[in-house]
C-alpha positions in Angstrom: 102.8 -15.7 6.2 103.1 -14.1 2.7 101.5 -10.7 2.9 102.3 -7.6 1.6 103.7 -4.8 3.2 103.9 -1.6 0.6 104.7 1.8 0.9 104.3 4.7 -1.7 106.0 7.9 -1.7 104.7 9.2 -4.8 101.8 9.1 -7.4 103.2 5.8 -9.8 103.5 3.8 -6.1 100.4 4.8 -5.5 98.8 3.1 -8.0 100.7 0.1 -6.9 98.9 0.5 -3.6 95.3 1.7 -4.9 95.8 -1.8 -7.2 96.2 -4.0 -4.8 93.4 -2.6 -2.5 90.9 -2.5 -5.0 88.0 -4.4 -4.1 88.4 -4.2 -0.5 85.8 -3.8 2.1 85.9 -1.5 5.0 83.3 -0.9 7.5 82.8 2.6 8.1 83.8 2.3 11.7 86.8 0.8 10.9 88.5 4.3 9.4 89.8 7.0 11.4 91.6 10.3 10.8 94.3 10.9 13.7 94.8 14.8 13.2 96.9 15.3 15.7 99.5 12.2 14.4 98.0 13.2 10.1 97.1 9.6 9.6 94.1 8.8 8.0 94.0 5.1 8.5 91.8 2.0 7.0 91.8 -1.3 8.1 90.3 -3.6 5.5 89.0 -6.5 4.1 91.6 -7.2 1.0 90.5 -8.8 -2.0 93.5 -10.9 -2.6 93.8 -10.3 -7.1 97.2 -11.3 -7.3 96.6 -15.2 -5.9 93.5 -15.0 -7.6 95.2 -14.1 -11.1 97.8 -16.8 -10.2 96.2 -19.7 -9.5 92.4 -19.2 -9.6 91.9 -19.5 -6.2 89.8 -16.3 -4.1 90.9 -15.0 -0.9 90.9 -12.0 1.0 92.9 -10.7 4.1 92.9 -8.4 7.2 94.9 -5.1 5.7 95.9 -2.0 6.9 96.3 1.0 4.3 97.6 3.9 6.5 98.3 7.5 5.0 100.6 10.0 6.8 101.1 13.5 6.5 97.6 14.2 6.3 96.2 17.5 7.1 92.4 17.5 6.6 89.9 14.8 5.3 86.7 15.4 3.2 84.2 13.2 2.9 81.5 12.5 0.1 78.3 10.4 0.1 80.2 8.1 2.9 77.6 7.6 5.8 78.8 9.3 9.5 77.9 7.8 12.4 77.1 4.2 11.1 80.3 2.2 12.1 78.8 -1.1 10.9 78.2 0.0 7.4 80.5 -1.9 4.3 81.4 0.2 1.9 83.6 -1.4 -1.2 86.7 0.7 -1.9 87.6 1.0 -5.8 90.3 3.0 -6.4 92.8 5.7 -5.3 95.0 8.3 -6.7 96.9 11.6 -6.4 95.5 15.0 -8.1 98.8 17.7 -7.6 99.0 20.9 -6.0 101.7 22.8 -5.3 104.4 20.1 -5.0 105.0 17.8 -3.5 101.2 18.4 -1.6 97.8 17.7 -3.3 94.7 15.9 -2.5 95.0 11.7 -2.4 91.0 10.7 -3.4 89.6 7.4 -2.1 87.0 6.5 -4.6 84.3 4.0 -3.1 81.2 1.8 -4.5 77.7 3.7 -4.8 79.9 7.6 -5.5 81.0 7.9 -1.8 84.6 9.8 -1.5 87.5 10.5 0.7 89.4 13.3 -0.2 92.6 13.4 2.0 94.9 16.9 1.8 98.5 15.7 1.9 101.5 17.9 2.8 102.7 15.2 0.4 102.6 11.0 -0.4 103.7 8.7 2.1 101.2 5.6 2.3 101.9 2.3 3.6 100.0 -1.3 2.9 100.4 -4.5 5.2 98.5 -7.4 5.8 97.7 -8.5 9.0 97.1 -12.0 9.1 97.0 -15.1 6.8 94.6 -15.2 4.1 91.2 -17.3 3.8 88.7 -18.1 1.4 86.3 -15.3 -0.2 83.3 -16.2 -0.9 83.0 -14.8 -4.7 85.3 -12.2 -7.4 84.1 -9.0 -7.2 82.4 -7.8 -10.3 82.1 -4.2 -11.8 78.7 -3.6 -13.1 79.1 -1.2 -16.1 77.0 1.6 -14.1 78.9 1.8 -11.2 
């Protein structure tokens, strides 16, 4: 198997991370905050960009994205109690506080956020299992 397995520690390795995520689909029931362990932890559907930017071809994986050190979670226009529910993930980045913590935001499809407080960045990305064929590229419409 070829999959990734990435881990940031701070805001330019996140945006490593956030890259290669973006696209993604995640059910709602398949994201969970472990407070008493900080994780915050996604297991996802991975739009595959860099084979696709390669050679043309679409896939997508099983991921994980996993985010330690995390000591609360707020979440926006994300539905609760609907485990079944895809929502697309986008994009992810850091916004500082008193360093090295700030707030890591998970920006989704439709508006929906996470907003995870971090004592500071320590995130890891590994697929899980071989790749297979997606059934289209995701496309951006211009009004989110």
């Amino acid at each position: 198997m070829d999959g990734l397995k990435l881990t940031a520690l701070d805001a330019q390795d996140l945006e490593i991370l956030s890259a290669h995520t973006q696209d993604s689909v995640v059910r709602a029931g398949d994201m969970q905050f472990l407070p008493r362990q900080q994780k915050f932890i996604l297991t996802l559907s991975r739009f595959d960009w860099e084979h696709a930017l390669e050679s043309g071809g679409l896939k997508r994986r099983r991921s994980v994205l996993q985010f330690a050190r995390v000591q609360a979670v707020k979440v926006k226009a994300i539905p609760q109690g609907e485990a079944d529910v895809a929502l697309d993930l986008l994009s992810f980045g850091f916004e500082e506080g008193q360093a090295p913590s700030g707030v890591i935001v998970l920006n989704f499809a439709g508006g929906g956020t996470i907003r995870l407080q971090v004592e500071c960045i320590e995130a890891q990305l590994a697929d899980l299992a071989a790749a297979w064929a997606a059934q289209s590229l995701p496309i951006h419409s211009e009004k989110g």
